[in-house]
Each structure stands twice: as structure tokens, then as C-alpha cells.
PyMOL CGO cylinders between C-alpha atoms (Angstrom):
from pymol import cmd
from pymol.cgo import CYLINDER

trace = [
    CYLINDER, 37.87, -37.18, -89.88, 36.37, -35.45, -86.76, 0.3, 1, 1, 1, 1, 1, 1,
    CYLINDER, 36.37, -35.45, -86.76, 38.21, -33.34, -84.80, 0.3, 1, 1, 1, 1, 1, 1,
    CYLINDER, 38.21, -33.34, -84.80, 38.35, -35.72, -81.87, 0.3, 1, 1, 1, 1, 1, 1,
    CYLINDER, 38.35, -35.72, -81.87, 39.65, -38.36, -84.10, 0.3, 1, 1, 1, 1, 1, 1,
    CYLINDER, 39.65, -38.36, -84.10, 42.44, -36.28, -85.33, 0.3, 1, 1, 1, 1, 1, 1,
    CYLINDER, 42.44, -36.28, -85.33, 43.51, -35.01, -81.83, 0.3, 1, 1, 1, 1, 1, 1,
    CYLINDER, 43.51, -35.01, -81.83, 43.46, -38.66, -80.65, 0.3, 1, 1, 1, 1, 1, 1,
    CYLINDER, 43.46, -38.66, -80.65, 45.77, -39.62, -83.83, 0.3, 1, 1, 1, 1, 1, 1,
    CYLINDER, 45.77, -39.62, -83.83, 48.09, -36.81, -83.00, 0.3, 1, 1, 1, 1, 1, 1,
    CYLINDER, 48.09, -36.81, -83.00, 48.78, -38.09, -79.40, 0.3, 1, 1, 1, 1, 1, 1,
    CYLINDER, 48.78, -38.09, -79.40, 48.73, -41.63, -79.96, 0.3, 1, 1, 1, 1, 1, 1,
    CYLINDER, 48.73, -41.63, -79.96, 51.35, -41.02, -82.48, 0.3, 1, 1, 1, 1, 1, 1,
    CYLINDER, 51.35, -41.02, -82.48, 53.32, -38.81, -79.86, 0.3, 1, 1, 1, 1, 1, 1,
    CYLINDER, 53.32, -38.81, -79.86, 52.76, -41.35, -77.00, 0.3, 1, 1, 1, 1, 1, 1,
    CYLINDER, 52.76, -41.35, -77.00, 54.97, -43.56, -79.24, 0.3, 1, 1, 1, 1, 1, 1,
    CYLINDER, 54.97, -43.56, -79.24, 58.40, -41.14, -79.62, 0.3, 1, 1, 1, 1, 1, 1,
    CYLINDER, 58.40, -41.14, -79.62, 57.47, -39.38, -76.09, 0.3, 1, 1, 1, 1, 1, 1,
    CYLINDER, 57.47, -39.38, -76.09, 55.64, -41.88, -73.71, 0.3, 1, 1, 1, 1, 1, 1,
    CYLINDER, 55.64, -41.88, -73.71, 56.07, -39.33, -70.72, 0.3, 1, 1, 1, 1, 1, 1,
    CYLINDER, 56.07, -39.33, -70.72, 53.62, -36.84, -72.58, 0.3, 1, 1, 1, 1, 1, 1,
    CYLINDER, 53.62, -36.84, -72.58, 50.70, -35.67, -69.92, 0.3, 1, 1, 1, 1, 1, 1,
    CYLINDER, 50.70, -35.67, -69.92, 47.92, -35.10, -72.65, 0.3, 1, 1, 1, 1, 1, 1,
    CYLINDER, 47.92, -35.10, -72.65, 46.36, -32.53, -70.01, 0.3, 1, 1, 1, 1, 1, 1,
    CYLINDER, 46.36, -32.53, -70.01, 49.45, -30.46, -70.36, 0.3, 1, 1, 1, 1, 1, 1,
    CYLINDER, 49.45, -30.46, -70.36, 50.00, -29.94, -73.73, 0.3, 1, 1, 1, 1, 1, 1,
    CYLINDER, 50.00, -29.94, -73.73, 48.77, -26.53, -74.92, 0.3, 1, 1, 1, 1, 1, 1,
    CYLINDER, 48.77, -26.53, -74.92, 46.96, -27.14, -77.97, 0.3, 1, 1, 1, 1, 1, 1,
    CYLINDER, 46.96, -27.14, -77.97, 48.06, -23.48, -79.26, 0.3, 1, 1, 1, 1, 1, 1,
    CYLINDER, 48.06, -23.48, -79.26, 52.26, -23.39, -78.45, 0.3, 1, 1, 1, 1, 1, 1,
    CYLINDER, 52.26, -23.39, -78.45, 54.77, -25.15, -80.97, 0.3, 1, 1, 1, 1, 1, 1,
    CYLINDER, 54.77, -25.15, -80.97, 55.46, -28.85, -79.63, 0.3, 1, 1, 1, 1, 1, 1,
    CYLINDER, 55.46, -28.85, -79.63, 58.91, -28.90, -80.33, 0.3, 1, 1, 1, 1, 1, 1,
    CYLINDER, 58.91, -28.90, -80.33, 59.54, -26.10, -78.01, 0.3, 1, 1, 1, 1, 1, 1,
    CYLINDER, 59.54, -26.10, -78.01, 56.96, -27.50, -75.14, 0.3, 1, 1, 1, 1, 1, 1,
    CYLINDER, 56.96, -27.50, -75.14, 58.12, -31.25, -75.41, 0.3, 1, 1, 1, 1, 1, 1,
    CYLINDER, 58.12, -31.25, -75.41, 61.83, -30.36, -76.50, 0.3, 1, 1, 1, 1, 1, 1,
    CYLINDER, 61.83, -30.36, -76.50, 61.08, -32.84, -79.55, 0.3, 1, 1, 1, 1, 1, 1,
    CYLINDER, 61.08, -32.84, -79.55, 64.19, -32.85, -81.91, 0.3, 1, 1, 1, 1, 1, 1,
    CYLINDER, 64.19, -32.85, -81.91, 64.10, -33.13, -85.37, 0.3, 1, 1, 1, 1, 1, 1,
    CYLINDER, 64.10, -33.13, -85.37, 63.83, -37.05, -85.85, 0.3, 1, 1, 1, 1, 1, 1,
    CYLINDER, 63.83, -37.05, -85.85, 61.30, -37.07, -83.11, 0.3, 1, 1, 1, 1, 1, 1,
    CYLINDER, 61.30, -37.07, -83.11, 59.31, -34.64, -85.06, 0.3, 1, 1, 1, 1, 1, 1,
    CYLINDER, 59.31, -34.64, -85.06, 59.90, -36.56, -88.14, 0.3, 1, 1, 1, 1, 1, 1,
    CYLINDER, 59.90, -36.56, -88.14, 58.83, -40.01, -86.85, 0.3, 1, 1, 1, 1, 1, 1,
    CYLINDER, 58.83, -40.01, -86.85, 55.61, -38.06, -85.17, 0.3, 1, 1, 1, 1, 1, 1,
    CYLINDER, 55.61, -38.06, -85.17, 55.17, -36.61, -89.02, 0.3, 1, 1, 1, 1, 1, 1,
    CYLINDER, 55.17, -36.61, -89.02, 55.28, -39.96, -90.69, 0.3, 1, 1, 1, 1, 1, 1,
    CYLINDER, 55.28, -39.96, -90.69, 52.68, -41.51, -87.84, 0.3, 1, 1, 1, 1, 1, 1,
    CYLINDER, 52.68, -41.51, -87.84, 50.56, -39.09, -88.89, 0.3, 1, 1, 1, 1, 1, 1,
    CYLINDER, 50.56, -39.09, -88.89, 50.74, -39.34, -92.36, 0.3, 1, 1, 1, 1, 1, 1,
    CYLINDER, 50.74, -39.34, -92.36, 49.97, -43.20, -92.16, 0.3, 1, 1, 1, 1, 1, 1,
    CYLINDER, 49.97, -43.20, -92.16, 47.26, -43.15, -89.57, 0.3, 1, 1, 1, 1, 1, 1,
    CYLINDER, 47.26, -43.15, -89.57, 45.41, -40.17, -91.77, 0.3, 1, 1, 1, 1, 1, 1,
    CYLINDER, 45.41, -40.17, -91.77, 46.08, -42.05, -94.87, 0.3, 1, 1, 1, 1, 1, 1,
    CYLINDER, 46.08, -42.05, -94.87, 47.29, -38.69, -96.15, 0.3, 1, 1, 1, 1, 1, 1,
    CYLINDER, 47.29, -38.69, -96.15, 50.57, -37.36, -97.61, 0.3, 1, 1, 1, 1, 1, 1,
    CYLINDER, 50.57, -37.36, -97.61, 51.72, -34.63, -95.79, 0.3, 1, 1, 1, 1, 1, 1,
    CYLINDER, 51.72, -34.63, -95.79, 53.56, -32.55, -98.56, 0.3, 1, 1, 1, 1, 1, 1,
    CYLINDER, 53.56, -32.55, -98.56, 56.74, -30.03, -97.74, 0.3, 1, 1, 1, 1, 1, 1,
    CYLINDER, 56.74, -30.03, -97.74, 55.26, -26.97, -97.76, 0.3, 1, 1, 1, 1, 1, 1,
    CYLINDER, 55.26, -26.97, -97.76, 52.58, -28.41, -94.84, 0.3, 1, 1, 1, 1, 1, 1,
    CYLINDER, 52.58, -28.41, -94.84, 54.58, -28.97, -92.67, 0.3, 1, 1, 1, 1, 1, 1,
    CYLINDER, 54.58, -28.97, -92.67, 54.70, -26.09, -90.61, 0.3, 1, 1, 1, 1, 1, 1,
    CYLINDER, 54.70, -26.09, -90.61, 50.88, -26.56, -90.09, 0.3, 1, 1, 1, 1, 1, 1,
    CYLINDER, 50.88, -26.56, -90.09, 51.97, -29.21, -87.45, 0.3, 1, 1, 1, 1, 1, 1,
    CYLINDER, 51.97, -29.21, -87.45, 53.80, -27.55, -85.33, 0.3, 1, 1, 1, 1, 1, 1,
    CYLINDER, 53.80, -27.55, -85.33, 51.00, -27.05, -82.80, 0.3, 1, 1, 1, 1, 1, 1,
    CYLINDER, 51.00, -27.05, -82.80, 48.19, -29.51, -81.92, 0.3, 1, 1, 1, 1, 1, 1,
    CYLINDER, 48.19, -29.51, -81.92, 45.26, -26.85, -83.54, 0.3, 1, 1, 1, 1, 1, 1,
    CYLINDER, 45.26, -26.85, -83.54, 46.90, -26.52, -86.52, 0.3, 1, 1, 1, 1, 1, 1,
    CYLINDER, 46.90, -26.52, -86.52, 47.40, -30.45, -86.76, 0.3, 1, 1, 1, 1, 1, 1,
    CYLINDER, 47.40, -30.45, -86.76, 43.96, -30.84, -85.93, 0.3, 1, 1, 1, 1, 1, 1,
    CYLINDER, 43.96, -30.84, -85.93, 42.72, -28.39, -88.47, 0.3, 1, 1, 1, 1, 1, 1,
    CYLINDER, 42.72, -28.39, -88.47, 44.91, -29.87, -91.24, 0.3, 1, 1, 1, 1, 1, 1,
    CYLINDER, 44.91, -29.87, -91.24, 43.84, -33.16, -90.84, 0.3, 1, 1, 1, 1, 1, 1,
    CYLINDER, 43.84, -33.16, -90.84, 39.74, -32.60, -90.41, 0.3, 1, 1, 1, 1, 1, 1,
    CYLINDER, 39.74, -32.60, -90.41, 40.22, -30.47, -93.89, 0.3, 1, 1, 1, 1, 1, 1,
    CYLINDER, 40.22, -30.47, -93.89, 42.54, -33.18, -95.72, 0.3, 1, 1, 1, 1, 1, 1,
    CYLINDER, 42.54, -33.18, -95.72, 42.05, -36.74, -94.48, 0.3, 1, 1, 1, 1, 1, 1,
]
cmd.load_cgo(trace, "trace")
């Protein structure tokens, strides 16, 4: 997976939970739950899109890799 492709699956997966989400906004480097107030389900369901449009598990202890957009990015362009 490309690095474009990954970014695109990360925001089509958080247009679904947060359809107000200005891609342009979104600082790729600052924690998402803080800059779109995400709660934890949010952040679950946005986890599970993920996991399903990478066709790759995301285990516990990688988590915290998503909490920004680089770190998603990066994750998924080594894993899926």
C-alpha cells in the first residue's frame, strides 16, 4: 500500500463516523482524538474501518500508532 492509498483509507473511514471533517485541516502530526474531539467508540469504529479496508489486524499493542494520521500512514504502508 502507497502512502496515498493509506491516507485516503484513513479519511474515507473518518468521513463515515465524522462527515464534517475538512481533510485540509487535519494536521497530519497532532492526535485526532484531541483535534476532532473523537470519543472512544468513534475511535473504535474508525479502528475497525481500517482494519477491514487494509485487510490487516490491527493488534493491541498498535494501537497507539493511530493516533495521528503519520503514524497511521506509516503503519499501514509497512503492514498492509
Amino acid at each position: 500500500m502507497t502512502r496515498e492509498q493509506a491516507r485516503q483509507l484513513i479519511f474515507d473511514a473518518l468521513v463515515d463516523i465524522a462527515p464534517e471533517v475538512d481533510r485540509s485541516a487535519v494536521d497530519d502530526a497532532v492526535d485526532l482524538t484531541e483535534q476532532l474531539d473523537l470519543d472512544s467508540m468513534d475511535y473504535l469504529t474508525w479502528m475497525i474501518a481500517i482494519s477491514e479496508g487494509a485487510g490487516v489486524e490491527i493488534p493491541q499493542r498498535d494501537v497507539s500508532k493511530f493516533l495521528t494520521v503519520d503514524g497511521a500512514v506509516s503503519y499501514l504502508t509497512e503492514h498492509a
